[in-house]
N, C-alpha and C positions, 0 to 999 in steps of 0.2 A: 246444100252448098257442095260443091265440087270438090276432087283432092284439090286441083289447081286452085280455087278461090282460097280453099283454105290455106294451103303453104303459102299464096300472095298474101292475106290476110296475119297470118304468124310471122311472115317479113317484118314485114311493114310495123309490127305489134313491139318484134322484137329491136327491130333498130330505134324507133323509140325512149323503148324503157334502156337500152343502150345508153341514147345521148341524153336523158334525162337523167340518168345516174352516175354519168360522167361530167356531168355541169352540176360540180358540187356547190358554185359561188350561187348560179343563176337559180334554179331548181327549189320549189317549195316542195315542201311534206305531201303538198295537194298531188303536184306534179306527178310525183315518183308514186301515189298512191291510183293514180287515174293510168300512168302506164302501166304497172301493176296490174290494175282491175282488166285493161284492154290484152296485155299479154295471156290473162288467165282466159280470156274469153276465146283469144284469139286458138287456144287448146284444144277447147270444146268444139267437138264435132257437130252439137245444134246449134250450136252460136249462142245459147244461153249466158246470161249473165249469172257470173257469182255474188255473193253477199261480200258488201263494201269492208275493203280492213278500215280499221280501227286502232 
């Protein structure tokens, strides 16, 4: 992955978990966990997935 894919990638990860943490009505436990997992990923240099919270 590119610098560029990766900062588009970490954008994109972080506005996200942004608006899913700011839509406290709308937003389940899932939501905020799957942007979570996507933000963390979006970190890693090989695109590796981390291990799911809990």
């Amino acid at each position: 992955m590119t610098p560029e894919e990766q900062i588009t990638k970490m954008t994109a990860a972080i506005k996200q978990a942004v608006k899913v943490m700011g839509d406290r009505f709308g937003s389940t436990e899932t939501d905020v966990a799957k942007a979570i997992e996507e933000l963390k990923a979006s970190m890693q240099a090989d695109g590796t997935k981390t291990a799911p919270v809990s």
